[in-house]
C-alpha positions in Angstrom: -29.8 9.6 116.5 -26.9 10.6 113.8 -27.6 14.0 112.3 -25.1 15.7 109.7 -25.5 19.2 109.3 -23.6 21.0 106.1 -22.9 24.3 106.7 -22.0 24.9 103.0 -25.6 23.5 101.6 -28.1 26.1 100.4 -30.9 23.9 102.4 -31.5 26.0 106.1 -30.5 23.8 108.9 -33.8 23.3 110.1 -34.8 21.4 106.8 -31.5 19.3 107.3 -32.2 18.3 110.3 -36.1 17.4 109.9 -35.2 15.3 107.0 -32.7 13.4 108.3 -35.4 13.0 111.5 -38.3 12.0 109.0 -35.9 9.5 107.2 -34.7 7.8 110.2 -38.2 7.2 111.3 -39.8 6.4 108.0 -36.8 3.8 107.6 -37.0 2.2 111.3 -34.1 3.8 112.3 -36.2 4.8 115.5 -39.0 2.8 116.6 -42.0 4.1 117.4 -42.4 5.6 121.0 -38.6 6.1 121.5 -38.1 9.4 123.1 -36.2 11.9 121.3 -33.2 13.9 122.6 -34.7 17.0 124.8 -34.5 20.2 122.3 -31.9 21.9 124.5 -29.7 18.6 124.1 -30.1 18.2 120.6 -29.4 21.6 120.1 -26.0 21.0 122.0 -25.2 17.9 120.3 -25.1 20.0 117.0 -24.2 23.1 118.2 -26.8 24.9 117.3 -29.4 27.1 118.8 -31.9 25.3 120.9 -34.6 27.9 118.8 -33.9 25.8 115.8 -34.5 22.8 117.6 -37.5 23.8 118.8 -38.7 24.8 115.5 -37.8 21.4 114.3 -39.4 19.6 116.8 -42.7 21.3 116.5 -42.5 21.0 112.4 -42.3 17.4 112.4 -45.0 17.5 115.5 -47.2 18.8 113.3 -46.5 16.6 110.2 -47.4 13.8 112.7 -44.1 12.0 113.1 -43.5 13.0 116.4 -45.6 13.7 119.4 -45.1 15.9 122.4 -45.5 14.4 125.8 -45.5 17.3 128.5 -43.1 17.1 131.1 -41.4 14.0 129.6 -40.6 15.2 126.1 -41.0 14.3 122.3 -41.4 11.0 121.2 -41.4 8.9 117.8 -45.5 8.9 116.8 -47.0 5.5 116.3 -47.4 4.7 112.6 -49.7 5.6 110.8 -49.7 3.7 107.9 -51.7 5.1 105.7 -50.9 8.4 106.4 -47.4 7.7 106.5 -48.1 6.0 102.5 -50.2 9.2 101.4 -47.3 11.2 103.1 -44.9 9.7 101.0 -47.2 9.7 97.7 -47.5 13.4 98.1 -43.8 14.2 98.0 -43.3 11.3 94.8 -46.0 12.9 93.2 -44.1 16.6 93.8 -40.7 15.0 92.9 -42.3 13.8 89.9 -43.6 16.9 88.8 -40.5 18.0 88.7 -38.8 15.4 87.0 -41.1 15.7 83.9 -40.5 19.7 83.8 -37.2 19.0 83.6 -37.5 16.6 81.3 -39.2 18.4 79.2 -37.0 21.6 79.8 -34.7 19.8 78.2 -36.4 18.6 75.1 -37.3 15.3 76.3 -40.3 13.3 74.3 -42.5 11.9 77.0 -41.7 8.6 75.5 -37.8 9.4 76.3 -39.1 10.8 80.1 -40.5 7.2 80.6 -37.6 5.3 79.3 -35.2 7.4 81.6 -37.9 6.6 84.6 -37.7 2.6 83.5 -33.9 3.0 83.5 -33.3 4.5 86.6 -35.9 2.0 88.5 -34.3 -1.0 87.2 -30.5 0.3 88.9 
């Protein structure tokens, strides 16, 4: 598993490191049932405390994309399809939100919002 941390990035290092989990597993990067470094190893690898780990792991636990096996670890959850899709609907939907406020922030005509949408699909 290939995490980057940046130290300089206003995100908290626990939020870098669940979304680079979350993307490697929504992408296939990790296939479902593969077990998971152990917290305190993770936590070496990056060189960070094993408390952030641990929040990390129980976050995406509870998001469903990881599952906790006592005595043996975490592992990758079995997909969920659907939830996985309504999952990802939720955060377009956010993303989207804010897309039109800035749009519109800006002075953009609804008409121009969509165009710029259109445009940015197509590349």
């Amino acid at each position: 598993m290939k995490i980057i941390i940046k130290n300089r990035s206003d995100v908290p290092i626990y939020e870098q490191i669940e979304e680079q989990i979350k993307a490697q597993i929504l992408e296939g990067k990790t296939e479902e049932n593969e077990q998971l470094p152990s917290i305190r190893q993770l936590a070496r690898d990056l060189k960070i405390s094993a408390i952030t780990t641990t929040r990390v792991y129980n976050d995406l636990a509870d998001e469903g994309f990881i599952v906790s096996v006592t005595g043996k670890g975490f592992f990758v959850a079995p997909r969920n399809n659907e939830l996985l899709r309504e999952r990802m609907l939720c955060e377009m939907e956010e993303a989207m939100e804010k897309v039109v406020a800035n749009g519109r922030n800006a002075g953009l005509s609804d008409k121009e919002i969509v165009e710029a949408l259109k445009r940015f699909m197509e590349e």
